[in-house]
C-alpha positions as MATLAB code, in Angstrom:
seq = 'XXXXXXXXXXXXXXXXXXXXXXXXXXXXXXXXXXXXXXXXXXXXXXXXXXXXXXXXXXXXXXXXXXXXXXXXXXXXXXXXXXXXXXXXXXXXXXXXXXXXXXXXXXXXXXXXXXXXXXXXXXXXXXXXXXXXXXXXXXXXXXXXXXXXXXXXXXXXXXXXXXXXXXXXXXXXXXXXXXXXXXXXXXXXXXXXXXXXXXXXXX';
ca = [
       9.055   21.371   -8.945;
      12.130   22.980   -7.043;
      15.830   22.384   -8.574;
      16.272   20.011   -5.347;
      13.142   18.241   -5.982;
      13.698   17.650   -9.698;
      16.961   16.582   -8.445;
      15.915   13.928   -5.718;
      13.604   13.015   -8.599;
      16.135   12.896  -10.944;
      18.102   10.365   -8.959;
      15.225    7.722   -7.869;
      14.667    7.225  -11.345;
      17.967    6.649  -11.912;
      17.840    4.584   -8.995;
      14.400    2.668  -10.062;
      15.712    1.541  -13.932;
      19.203    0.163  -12.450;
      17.371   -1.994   -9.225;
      15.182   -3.360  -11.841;
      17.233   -4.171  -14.467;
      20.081   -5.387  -12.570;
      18.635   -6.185   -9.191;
      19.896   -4.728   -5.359;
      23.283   -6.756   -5.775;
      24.326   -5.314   -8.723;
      23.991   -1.857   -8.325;
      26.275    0.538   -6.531;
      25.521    4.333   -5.395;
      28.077    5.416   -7.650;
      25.861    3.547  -10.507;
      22.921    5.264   -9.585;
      25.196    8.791   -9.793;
      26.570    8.021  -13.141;
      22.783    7.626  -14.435;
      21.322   10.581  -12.788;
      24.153   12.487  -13.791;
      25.350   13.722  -10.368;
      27.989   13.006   -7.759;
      27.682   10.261   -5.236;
      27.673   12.760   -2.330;
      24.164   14.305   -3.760;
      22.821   10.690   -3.766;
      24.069   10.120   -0.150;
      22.316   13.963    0.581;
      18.810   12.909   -0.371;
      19.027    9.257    1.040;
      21.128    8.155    3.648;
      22.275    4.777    2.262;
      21.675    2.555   -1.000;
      18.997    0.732    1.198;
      17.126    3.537    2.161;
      17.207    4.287   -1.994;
      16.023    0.642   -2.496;
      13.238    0.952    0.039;
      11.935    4.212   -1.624;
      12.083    2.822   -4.954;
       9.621   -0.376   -3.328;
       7.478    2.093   -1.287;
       6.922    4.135   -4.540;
       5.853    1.282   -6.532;
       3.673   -0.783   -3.563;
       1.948    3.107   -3.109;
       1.082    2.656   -7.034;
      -0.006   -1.040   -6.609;
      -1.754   -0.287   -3.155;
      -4.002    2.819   -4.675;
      -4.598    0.640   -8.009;
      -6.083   -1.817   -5.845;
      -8.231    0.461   -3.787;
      -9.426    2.981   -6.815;
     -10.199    0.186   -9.388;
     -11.923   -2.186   -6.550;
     -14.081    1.084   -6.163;
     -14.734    2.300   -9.368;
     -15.281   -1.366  -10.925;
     -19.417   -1.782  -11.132;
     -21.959   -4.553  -11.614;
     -22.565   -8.104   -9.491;
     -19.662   -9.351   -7.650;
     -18.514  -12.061  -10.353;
     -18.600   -9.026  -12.437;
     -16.524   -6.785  -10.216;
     -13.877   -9.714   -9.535;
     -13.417  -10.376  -13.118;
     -13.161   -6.371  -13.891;
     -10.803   -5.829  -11.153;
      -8.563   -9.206  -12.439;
      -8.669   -7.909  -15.885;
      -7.498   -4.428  -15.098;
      -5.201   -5.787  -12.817;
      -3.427   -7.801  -15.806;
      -3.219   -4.381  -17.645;
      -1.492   -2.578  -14.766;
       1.129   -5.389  -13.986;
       1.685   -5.355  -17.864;
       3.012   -1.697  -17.061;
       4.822   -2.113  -13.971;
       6.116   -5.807  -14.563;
       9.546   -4.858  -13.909;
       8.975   -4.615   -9.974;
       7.491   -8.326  -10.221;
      10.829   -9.186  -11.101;
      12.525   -7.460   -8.828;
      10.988   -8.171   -5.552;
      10.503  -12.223   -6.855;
      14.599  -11.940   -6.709;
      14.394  -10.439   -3.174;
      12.489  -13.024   -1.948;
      14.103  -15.349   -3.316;
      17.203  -14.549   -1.833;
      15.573  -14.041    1.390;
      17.079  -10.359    1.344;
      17.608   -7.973    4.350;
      14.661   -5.962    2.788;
      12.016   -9.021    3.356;
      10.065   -7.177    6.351;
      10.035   -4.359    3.900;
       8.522   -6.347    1.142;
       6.105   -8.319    3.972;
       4.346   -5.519    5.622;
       3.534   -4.042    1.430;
       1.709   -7.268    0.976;
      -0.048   -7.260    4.275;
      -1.502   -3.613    3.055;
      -2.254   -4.691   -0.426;
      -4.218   -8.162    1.182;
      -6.960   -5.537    2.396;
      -8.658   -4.796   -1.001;
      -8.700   -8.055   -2.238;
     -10.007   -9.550    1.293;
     -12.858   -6.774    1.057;
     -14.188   -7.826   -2.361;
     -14.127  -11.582   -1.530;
     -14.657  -11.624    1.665;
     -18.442  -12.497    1.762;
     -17.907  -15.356   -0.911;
     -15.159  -17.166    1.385;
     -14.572  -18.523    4.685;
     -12.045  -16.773    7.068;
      -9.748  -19.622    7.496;
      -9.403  -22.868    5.643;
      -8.498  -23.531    2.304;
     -10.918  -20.821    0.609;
      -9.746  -18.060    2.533;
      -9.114  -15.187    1.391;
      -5.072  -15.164    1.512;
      -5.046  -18.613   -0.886;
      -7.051  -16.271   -3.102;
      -4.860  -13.075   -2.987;
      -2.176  -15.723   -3.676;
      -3.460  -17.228   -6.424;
      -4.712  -14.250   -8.184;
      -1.145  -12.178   -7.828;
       0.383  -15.383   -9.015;
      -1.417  -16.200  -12.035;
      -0.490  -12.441  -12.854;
       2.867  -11.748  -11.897;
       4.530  -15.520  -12.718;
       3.207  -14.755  -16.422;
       5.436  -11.347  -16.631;
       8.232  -12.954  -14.453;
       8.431  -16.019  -16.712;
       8.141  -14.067  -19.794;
      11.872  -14.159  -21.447;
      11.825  -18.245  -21.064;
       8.175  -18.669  -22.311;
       8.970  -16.650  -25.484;
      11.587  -19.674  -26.813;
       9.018  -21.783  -25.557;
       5.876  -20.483  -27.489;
       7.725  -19.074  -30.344;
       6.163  -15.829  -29.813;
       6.437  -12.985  -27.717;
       4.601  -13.252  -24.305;
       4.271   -9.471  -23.994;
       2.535   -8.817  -27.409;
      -0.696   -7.417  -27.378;
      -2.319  -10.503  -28.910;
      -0.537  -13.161  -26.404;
      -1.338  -10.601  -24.075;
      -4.837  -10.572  -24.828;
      -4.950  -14.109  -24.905;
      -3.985  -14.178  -21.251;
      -6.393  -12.094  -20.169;
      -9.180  -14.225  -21.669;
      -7.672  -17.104  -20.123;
      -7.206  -15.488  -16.586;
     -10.710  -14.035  -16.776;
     -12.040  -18.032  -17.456;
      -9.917  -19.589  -14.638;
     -11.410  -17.034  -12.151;
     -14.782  -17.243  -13.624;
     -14.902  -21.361  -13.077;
     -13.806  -20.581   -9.274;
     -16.590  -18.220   -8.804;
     -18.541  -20.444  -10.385;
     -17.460  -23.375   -7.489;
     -17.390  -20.705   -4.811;
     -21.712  -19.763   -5.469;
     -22.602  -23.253   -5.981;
     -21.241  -24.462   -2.893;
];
């Protein structure tokens, strides 16, 4: 990598650990500066605004998420209840991993932030592989449709990791250790297991 790439690289890590830690509000370029160790100006060189820095930071994690999706939906083998409870599984694993981002883009929704469209057109993309695995088992509209799936799926995932720090006082353990962890696999793998279960029988 060039000094200007390891640079630019430099500062949307930087860039990446302060959005998700603090969220868009309450970081500032010169924040993002002070971390990657370089003057504002060089930020403002390599992206135009803090919003354009922001929407990298989202594009590089939905292009993670998006690939994921499409790799593990193609690599996963066996019948389909099989390949919906691999993908679901592996899924868990990989949010474990990037959980940070659920946080951060539950916040810009939540807010109904100026980078909404943003956030809207990476879900429309990452609809597609779930839509193409269940798509012979469900109806196209209606209450089975696929979107009430992709909705259901992401949000027994995500809510887990996004709920994490108040379900620790709660449980009296720590939601992200390997054993709860495990634990919520096995339970996510059951839940989706009784749908499929519905879904053939009817």
């Amino acid at each position: 990598m060039t000094k200007r790439g390891e640079r630019k690289a430099r500062i949307l890590s930087a860039a990446d650990a302060l959005f998700c830690a603090r969220g868009y509000e309450g970081v500032s370029v010169r924040d993002v500066a002070q971390a990657a160790e370089v003057n504002k100006a060089l930020v403002f060189y390599y992206f135009e605004s803090k919003d354009q820095l922001f929407a990298e930071v989202l594009g590089t994690y939905y292009a993670a998420h998006r690939s994921f999706l499409q790799e593990t939906a193609g690599r996963v083998e066996g019948s389909q209840r099989e390949r919906v409870l691999g993908l679901v599984s592996a899924y868990f694993d990989w949010m474990a991993e990037h959980s940070r981002y659920a946080r951060l883009i539950q916040q810009e929704v939540a807010r109904e932030s100026d980078h909404l469209p943003l956030i809207q057109r990476h879900l429309a993309e990452l609809h597609a592989p779930v839509e193409a695995l269940l798509g012979d088992l469900l109806p196209s509209a209606g209450p089975l449709a696929p979107k009430h799936f992709f909705v259901s799926l992401s949000g027994m995932t995500t809510t887990y990791f996004t709920h994490a720090a108040a379900l620790g006082a709660l449980w009296g353990e720590d939601p992200e250790s390997e054993s709860a962890r495990s634990e919520r696999r096995e339970h996510l793998s059951w839940v989706v297991d009784a749908i499929l279960t519905k879904l053939q029988a009817e």
